[in-house]
C-alpha positions in Angstrom: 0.0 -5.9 15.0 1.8 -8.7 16.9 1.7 -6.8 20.0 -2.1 -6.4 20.1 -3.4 -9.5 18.6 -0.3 -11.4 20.4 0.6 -13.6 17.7 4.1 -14.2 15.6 4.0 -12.8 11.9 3.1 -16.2 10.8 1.5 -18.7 12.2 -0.6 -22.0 10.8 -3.9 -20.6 11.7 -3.2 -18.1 9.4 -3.5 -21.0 6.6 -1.7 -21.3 3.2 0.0 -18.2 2.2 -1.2 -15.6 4.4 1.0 -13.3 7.0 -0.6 -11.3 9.9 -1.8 -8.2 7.5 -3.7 -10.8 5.8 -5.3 -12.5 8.9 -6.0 -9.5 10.6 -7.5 -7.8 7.4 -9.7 -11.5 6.6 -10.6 -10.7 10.9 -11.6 -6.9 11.0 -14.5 -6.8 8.8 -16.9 -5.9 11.7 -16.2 -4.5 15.8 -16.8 -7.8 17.3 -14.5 -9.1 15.2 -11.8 -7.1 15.7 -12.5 -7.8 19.4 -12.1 -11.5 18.7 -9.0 -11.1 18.0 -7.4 -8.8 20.8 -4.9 -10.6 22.8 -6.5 -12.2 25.7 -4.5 -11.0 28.0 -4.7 -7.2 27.1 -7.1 -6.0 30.0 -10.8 -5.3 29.2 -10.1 -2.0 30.3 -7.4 -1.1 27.7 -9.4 -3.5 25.0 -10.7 0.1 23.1 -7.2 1.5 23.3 -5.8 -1.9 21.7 -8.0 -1.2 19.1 -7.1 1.9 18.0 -3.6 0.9 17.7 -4.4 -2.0 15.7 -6.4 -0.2 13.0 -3.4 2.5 13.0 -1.2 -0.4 12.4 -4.1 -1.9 9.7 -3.2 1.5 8.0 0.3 1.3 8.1 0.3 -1.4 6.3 -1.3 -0.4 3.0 -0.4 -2.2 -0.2 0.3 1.3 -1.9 3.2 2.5 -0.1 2.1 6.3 -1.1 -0.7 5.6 1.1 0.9 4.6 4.3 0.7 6.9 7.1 4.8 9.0 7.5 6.2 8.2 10.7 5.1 11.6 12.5 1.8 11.2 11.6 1.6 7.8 13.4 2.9 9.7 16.0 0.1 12.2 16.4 -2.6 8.8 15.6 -1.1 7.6 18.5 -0.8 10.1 21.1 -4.0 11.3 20.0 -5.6 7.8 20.6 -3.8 7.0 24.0 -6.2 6.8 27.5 -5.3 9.7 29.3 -5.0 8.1 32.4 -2.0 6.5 31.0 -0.2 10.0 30.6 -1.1 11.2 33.7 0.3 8.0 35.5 3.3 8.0 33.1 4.6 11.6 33.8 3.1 12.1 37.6 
């Protein structure tokens, strides 16, 4: 979460007892919310991508652990959600 939204685990704009789960949770309730809240300086181009990795990390952070994704399967959520390009330029 802090690497998509670009903010610390707390912060005062979070307000009285909340974290970053909390925010982000109080932030996502709709898509152009959870755009509001990408880091700025993410490209537009990799804004969907962001996204995706930020409601994988929204999952991984259930409040019932036996919920919470194992560490493979966040794996496969995020190679599955990765731009393609990106591979291609990574291993070419």
């Amino acid at each position: 979460m802090e690497l998509v939204i670009g903010k610390r685990p707390t912060e005062p704009e979070y307000g009285d007892d909340k974290d970053i789960v909390t925010w982000v949770l109080s932030k996502t309730k709709d898509k152009a919310s959870v755009l509001s809240i990408i880091d700025p300086r993410i490209a537009d181009a990799s804004k969907e991508y962001a996204t995706k990795v930020l409601k994988i990390a929204i999952f991984c952070t259930n409040t019932l652990a036996a919920l919470r994704p194992t560490m493979r399967t966040v794996v496969q959520m995020l190679e599955a959600a990765e731009p393609r390009q990106l591979v291609t330029v990574a291993i070419g």
